[in-house]
N, C-alpha and C positions, 0 to 999 in steps of 0.2 A: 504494500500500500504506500502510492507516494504522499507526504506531506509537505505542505506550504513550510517554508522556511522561515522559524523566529526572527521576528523585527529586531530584535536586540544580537543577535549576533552578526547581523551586516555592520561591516567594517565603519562606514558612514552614517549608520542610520541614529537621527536623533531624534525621539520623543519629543522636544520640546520646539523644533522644527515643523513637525505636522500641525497642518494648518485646525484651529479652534472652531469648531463646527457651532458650537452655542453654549450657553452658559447660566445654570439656573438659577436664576438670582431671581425667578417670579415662584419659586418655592420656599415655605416658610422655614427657617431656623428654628432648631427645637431648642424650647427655650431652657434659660440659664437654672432655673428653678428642679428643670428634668435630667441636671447633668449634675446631680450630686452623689455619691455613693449611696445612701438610701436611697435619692428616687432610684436609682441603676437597679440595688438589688430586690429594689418594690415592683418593678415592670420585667427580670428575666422572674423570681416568681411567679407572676400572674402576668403573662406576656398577653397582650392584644392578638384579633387577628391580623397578619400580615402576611406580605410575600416578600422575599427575596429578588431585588433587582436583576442581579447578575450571579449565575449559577457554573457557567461555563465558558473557556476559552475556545477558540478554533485549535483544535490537537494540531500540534508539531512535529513527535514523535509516536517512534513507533513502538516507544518504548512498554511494559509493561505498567499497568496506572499502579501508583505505591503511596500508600496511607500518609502521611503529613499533619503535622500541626503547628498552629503558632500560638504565641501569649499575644493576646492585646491589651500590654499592662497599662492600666491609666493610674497616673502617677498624682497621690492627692497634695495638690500643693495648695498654702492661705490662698492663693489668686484662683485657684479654681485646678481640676484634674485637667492633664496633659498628656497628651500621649507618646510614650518612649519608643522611638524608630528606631532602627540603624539606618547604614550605608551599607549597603555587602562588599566584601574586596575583590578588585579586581578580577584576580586572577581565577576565578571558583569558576564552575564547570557550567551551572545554570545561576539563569537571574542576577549575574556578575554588575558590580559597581549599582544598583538598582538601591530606592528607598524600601525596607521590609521591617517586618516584624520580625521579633525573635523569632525563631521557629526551624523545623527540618523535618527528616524521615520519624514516624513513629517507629522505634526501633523494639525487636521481640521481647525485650526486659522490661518496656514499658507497661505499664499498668494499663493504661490506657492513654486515650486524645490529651488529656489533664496532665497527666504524668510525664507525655514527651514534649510540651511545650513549657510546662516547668521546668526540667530535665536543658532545654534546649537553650532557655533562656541563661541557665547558670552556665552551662559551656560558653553561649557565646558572648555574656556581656559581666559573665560574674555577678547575677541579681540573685541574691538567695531567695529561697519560696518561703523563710520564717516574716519574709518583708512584701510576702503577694498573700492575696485573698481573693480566691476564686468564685464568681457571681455566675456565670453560665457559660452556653457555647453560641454562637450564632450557626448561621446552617453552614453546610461545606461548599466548599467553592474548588473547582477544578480546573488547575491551571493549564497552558496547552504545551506544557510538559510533562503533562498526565501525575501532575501532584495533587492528590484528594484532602486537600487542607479543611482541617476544621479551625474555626478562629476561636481561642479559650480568651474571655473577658475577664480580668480581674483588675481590682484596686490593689497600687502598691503605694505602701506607707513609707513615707520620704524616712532618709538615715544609711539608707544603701551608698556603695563603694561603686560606680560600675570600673569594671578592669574588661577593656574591650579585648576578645582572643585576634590579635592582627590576622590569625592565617582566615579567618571567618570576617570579620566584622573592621571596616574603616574608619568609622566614625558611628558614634550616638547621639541621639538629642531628643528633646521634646518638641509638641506642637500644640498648643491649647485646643482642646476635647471640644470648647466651643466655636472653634473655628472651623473646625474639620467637619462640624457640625451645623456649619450657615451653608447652604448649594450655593450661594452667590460665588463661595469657592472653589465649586464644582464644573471643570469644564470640559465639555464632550470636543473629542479627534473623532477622525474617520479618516482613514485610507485603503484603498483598491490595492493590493500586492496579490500577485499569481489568481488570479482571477477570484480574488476572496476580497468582500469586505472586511478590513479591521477596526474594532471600533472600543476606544476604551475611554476612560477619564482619567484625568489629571487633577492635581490639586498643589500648583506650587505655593510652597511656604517659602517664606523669607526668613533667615535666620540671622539675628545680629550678633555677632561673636568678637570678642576680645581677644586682645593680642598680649602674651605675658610678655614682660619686660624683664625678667628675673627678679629673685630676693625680694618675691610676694608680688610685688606691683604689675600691673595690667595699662594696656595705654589704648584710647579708642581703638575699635575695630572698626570694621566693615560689614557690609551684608551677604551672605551667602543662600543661593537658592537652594532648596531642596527642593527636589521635583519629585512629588509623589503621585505616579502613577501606575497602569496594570493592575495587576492581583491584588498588591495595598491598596489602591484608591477603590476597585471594585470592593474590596472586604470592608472598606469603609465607608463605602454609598451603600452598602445594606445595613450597615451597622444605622446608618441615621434613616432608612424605609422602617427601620425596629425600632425607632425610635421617634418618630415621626407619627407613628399607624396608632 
């Protein structure tokens, strides 16, 4: 069976490049009130009905589909919960340099989905799980590298160390839970490649970061993009249909 070749592995090809088809900002922001750790663990409880926006990628490979999970740790900080990303490094096999969640193969010593995204998250960012609290799962989402990712939602309680593993992980940061959480930040591509529509969202954040100077002190930084899109922006336009419905 032949398959359409991953956008991300052409030499040239940028995401942030592909032209912005529309952008939903005539969709409401779920509000500040519903992004607390109690509301969060009061609505995966007693969840509304809804549906899942985006369930599946255009397969890639031919490979065999293999179980996955990630954490989607929201980090409770006085300003509000944030959401903790990486960068993935370079060099890795799939989803290379990309914004993601902690996350990888559910591996057979795993307990379960819960077990390998906690599991996953301390390999790759050093978050212990006595500093996460696990609130539910959202539905699975299939990447079109045939990874059957569940997304595990938890609150994590500020006091953590992160130590990023370089051979996995380039960079971490946060993103506010409420931003991620306005579509006004939400913005739809579409591109035609091998006779296929590709069609994802994006969500660039802007990070402002500081520059150390040594012996404690820091001197203005700059701004840094994060371009979160693919599988994280999908896992996260359902996260806010679950929380919107």
């Amino acid at each position: 069976m032949s398959h359409p070749t991953p956008l991300s592995k052409l030499p040239n090809f940028d995401p942030r490049q592909v032209p912005v088809t529309g952008v939903d900002a005539h969709l409401p922001a779920v509000p500040v009130d519903a992004l607390t750790p109690r509301a969060l663990r009061q609505r995966f409880q007693t969840p509304p009905p809804w549906q899942p926006e985006l369930r599946q990628e255009p397969r890639f490979t031919d490979r065999a589909p293999a179980a996955a999970a990630v954490l989607v740790p929201l980090v409770d900080r006085p300003q509000g919960l944030s959401v903790l990303l990486t960068e993935r490094a370079d060099h890795l096999s799939t989803h290379s340099g990309q914004v993601a969640f902690p996350g990888g193969k559910v591996d057979p010593d795993d307990a379960d989905a819960v077990d390998a995204a906690l599991r996953e998250a301390e390999e790759e960012v050093d978050l212990s799980r006595r500093f996460v609290d696990v609130l539910g799962q959202l539905p699975v989402y299939v990447t079109g590298t045939q990874f059957i990712v569940t997304p595990v939602v938890a609150v994590v309680q500020p006091g953590f160390v992160l130590r990023p593993n370089p051979q996995e992980v380039a960079h971490a940061f946060e993103v506010p839970l409420s931003w991620l959480m306005n579509p006004a930040h939400h913005r739809r591509h579409r591109l035609r490649w091998e006779g296929q529509e590709r069609e994802w969202y994006s969500m660039p954040y802007v990070e402002r970061v500081r520059v150390e100077a040594g012996a404690g002190e820091s001197l203005p930084g700059g701004e840094v993009e994060r371009f979160i899109w693919g599988a994280t922006a999908g896992m996260l336009r359902n996260f806010y249909r679950f929380l919107s419905a």
